[in-house]
TORKOL-4160 file (C-alpha; in steps of 0.2 Angstrom, whole numbers, padded with zeros to 4 digits, m for minus):
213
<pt num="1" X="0010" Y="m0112" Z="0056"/>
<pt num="2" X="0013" Y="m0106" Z="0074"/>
<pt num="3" X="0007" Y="m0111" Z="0088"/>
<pt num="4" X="0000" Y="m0093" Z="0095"/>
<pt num="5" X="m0010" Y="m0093" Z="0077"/>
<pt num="6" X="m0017" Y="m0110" Z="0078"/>
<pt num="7" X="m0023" Y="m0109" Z="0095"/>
<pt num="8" X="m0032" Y="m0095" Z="0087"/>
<pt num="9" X="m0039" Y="m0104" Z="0073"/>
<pt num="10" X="m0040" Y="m0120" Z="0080"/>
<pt num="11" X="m0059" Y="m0119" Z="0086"/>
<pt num="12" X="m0066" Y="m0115" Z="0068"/>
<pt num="13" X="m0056" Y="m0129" Z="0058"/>
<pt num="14" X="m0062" Y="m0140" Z="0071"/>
<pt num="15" X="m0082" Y="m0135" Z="0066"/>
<pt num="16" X="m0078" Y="m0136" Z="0048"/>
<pt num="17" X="m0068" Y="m0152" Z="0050"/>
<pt num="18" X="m0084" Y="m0159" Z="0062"/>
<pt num="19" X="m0097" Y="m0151" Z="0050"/>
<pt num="20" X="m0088" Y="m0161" Z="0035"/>
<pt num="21" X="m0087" Y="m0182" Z="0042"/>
<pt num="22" X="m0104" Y="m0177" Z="0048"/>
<pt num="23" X="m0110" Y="m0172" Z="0031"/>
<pt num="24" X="m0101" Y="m0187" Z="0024"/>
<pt num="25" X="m0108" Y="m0200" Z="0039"/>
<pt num="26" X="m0124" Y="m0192" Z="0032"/>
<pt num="27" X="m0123" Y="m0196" Z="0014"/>
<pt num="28" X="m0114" Y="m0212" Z="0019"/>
<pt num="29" X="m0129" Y="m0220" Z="0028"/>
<pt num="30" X="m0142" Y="m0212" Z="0020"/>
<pt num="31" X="m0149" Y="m0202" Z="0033"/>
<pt num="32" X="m0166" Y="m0192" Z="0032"/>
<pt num="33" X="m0164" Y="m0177" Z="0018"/>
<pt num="34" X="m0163" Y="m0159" Z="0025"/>
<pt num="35" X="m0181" Y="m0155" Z="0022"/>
<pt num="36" X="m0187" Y="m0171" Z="0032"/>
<pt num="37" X="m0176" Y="m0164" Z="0047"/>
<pt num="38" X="m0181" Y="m0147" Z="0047"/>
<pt num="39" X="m0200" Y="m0153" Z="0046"/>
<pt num="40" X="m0197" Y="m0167" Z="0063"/>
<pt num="41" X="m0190" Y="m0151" Z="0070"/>
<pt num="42" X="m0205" Y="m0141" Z="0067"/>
<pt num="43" X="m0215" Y="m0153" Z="0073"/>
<pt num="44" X="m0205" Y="m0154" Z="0090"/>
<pt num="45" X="m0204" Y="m0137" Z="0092"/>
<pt num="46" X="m0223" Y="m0136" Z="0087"/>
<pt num="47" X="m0224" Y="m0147" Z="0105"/>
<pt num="48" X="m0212" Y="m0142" Z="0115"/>
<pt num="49" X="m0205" Y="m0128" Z="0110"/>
<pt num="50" X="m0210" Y="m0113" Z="0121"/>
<pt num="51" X="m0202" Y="m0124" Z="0135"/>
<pt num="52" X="m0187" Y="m0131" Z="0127"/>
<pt num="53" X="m0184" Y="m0112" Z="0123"/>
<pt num="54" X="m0188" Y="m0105" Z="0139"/>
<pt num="55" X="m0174" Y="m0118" Z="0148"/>
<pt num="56" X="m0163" Y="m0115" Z="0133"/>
<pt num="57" X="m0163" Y="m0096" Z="0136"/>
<pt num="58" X="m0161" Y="m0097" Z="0155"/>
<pt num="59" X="m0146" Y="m0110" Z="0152"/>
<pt num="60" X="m0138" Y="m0100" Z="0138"/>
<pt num="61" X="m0138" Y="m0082" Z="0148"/>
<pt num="62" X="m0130" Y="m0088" Z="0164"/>
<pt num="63" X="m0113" Y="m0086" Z="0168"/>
<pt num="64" X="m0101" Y="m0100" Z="0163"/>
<pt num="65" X="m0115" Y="m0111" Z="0161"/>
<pt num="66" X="m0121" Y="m0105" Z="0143"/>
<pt num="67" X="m0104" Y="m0108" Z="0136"/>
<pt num="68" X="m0105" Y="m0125" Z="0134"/>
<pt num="69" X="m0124" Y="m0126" Z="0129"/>
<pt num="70" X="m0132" Y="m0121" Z="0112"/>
<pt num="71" X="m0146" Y="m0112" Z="0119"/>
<pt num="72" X="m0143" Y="m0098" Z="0105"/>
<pt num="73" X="m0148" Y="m0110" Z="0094"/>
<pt num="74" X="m0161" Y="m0116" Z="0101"/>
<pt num="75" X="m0170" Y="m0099" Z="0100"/>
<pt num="76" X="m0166" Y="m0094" Z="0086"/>
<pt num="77" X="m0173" Y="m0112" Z="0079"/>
<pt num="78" X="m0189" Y="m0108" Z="0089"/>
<pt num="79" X="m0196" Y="m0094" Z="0082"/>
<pt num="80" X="m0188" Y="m0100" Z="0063"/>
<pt num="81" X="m0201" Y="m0116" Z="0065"/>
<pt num="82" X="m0214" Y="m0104" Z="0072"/>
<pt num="83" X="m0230" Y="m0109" Z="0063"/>
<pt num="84" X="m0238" Y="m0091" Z="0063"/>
<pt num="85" X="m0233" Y="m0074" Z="0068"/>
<pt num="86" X="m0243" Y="m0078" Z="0085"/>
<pt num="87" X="m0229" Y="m0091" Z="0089"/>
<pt num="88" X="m0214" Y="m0082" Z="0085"/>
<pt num="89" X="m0219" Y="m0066" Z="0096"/>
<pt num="90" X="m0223" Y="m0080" Z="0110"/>
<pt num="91" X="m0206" Y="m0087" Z="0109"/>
<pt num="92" X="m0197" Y="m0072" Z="0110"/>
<pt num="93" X="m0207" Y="m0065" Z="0125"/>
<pt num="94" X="m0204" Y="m0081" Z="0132"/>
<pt num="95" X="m0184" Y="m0079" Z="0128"/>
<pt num="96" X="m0183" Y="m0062" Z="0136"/>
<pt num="97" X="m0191" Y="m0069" Z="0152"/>
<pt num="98" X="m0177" Y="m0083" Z="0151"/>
<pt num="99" X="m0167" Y="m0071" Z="0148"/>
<pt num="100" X="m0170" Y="m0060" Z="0162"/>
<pt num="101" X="m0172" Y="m0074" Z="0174"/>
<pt num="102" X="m0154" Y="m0077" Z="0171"/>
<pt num="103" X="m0147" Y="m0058" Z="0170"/>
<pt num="104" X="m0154" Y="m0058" Z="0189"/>
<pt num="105" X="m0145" Y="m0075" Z="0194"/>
<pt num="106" X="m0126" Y="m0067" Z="0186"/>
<pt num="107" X="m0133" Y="m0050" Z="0196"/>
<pt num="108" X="m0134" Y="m0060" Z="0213"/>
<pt num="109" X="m0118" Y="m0072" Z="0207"/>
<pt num="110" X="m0109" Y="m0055" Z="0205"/>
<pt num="111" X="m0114" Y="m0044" Z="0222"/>
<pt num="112" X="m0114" Y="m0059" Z="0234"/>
<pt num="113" X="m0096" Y="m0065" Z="0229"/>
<pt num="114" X="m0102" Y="m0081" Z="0223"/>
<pt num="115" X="m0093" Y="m0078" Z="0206"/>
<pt num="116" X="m0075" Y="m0081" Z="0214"/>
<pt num="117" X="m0079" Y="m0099" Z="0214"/>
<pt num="118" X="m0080" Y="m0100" Z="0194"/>
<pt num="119" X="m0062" Y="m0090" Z="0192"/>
<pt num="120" X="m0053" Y="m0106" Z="0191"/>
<pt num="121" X="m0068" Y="m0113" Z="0177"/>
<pt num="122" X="m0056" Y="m0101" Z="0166"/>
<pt num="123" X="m0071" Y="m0084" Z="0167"/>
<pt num="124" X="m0057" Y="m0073" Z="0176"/>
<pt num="125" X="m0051" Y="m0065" Z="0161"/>
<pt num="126" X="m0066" Y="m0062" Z="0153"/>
<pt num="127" X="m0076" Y="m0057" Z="0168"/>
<pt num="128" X="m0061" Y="m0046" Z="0172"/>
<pt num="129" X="m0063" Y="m0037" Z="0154"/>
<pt num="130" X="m0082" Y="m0036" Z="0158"/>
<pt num="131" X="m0078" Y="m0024" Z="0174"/>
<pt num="132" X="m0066" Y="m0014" Z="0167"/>
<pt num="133" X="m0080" Y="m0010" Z="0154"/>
<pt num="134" X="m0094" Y="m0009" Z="0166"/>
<pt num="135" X="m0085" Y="0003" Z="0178"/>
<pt num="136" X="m0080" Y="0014" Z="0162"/>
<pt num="137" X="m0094" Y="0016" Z="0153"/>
<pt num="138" X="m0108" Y="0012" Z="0169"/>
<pt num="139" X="m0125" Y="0003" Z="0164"/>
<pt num="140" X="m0124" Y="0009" Z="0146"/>
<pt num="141" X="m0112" Y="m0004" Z="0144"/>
<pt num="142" X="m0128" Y="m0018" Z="0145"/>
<pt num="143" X="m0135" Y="m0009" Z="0129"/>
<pt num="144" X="m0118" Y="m0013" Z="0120"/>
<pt num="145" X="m0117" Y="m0032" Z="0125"/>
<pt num="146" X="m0135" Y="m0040" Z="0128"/>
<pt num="147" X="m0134" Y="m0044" Z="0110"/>
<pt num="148" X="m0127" Y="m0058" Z="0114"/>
<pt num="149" X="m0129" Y="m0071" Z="0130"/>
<pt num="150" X="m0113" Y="m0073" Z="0135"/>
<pt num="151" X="m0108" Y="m0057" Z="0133"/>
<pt num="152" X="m0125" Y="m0052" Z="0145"/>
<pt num="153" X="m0118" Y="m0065" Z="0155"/>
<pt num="154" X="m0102" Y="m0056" Z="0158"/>
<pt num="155" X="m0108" Y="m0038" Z="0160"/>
<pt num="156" X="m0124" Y="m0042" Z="0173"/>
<pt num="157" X="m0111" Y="m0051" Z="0183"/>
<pt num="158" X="m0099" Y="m0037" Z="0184"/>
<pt num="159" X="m0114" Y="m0025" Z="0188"/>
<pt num="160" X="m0118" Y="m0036" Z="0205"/>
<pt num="161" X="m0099" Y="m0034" Z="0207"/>
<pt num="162" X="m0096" Y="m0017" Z="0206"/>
<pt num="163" X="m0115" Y="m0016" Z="0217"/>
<pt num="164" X="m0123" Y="m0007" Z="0204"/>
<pt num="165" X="m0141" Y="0000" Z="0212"/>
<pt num="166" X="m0152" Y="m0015" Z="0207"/>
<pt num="167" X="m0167" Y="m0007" Z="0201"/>
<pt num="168" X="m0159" Y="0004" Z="0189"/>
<pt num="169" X="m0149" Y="m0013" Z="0183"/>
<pt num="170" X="m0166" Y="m0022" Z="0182"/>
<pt num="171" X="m0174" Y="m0007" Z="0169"/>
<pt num="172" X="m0159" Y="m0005" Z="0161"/>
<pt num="173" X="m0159" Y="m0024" Z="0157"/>
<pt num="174" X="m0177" Y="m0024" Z="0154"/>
<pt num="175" X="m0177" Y="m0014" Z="0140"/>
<pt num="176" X="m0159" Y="m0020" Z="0134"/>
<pt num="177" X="m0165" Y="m0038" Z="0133"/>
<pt num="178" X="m0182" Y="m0032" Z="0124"/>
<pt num="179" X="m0172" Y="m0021" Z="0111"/>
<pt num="180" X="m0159" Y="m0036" Z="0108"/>
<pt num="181" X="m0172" Y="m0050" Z="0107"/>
<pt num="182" X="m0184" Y="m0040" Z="0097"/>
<pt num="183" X="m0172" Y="m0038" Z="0085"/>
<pt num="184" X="m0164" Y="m0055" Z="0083"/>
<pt num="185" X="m0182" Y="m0060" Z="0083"/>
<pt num="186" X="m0188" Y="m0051" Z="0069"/>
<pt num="187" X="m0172" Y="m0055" Z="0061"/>
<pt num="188" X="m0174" Y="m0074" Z="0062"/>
<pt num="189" X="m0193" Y="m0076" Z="0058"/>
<pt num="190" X="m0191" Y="m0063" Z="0041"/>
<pt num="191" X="m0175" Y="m0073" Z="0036"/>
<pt num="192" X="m0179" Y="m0089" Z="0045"/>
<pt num="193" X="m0181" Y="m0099" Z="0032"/>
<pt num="194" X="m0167" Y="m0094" Z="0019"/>
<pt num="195" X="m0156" Y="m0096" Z="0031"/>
<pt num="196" X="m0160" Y="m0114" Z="0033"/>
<pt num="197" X="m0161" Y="m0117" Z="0016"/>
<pt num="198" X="m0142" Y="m0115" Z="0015"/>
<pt num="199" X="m0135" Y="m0118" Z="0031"/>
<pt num="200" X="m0121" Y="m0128" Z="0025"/>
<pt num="201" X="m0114" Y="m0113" Z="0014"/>
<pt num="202" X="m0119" Y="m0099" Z="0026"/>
<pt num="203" X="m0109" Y="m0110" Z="0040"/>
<pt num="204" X="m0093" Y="m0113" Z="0029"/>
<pt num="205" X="m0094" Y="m0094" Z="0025"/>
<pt num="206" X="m0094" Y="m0089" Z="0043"/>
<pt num="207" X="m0081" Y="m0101" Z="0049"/>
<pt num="208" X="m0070" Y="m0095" Z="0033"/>
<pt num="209" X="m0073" Y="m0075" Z="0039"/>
<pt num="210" X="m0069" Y="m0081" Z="0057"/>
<pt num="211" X="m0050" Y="m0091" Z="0053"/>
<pt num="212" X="m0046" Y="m0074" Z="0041"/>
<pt num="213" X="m0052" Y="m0062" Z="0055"/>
């Protein structure tokens, strides 16, 4: 195996590697079955959540930062664990305003010059990618990446680099964040539950599809 294709697999055999002594360390010492968990999760989220999901979303979509947090996660858990319809909406509305929130701080990070500090944090490729992109294909390009945080992360901050005029970035990011999180929203709440339900296949599947991609 070389060493240019293991640094590229490396990351997924470590999950699988990390999912598998934890599944063991569970059987092991007997901790709380999967249905227990999901339903202590519920019943956090049930307390907490809107908040929890709120900082999660603000974390998750600013640059650098959202990298190494699981905020993604932690949305998509809150409207899973949604009690009602009511809740799952709420949570959403409440992501797209965390959302937002952070889009705005990567805007200013980007038109102020206050990026260059994180180059050397290892974003310079990647936010280098991200303006070759957004000078191409202009604000459009927040429609093709808001699907994902980081990605937003990326593109808002090289719109407030290449001075994009603010209100039109706003709107554009408005709507690209409602379309994305409406989607991944429905998404989560209609197949929620049967995703959890087989979590540990549906993780081993994706890590599998990632090391052969």
């Amino acid at each position: 195996m070389s060493k240019e294709f293991f640094n590229k697999i490396k990351l997924p055999l470590f999950l699988i590697i990390f999912f598998v002594v934890l599944l063991l360390l569970w059987k092991l010492f007997k901790l709380p079955p999967e249905e227990e968990l999901i339903e202590m999760a519920r019943g956090y989220f049930d307390k907490y959540g809107l908040i929890t999901v709120f900082i999660a979303s603000i974390i998750e979509g600013t640059l650098l930062a959202g990298w190494y947090a699981p905020g993604g996660l932690v949305i998509f858990m809150g409207v899973i664990l949604s009690p009602n319809p009511e809740r799952a909406i709420l949570s959403v509305l409440v992501t797209v305003i965390g959302a937002l929130i952070a889009c705005n701080i990567n805007y200013f990070v980007g038109k102020h010059g206050w990026y260059k500090v994180l180059l050397k944090l290892g974003v310079k490729s990647s936010l280098e990618k991200a303006e070759e992109k957004f000078n191409k294909h202009g604000l459009k390009t927040i429609y093709a990446s808001y699907w994902e945080p980081n990605l937003a992360s990326l593109v808002s901050t090289a719109a407030g680099i290449a001075q994009a005029p603010y209100k039109k970035f706003l709107l554009t990011s408005i709507l690209a964040t409602l379309l994305w999180c409406a989607f991944w929203g429905t998404a989560a709440y209609i197949f929620g539950q049967q995703i959890l339900n087989y979590l540990g296949g549906i993780f081993f599947g994706v890590m599998i599809a990632w090391i052969l991609y």
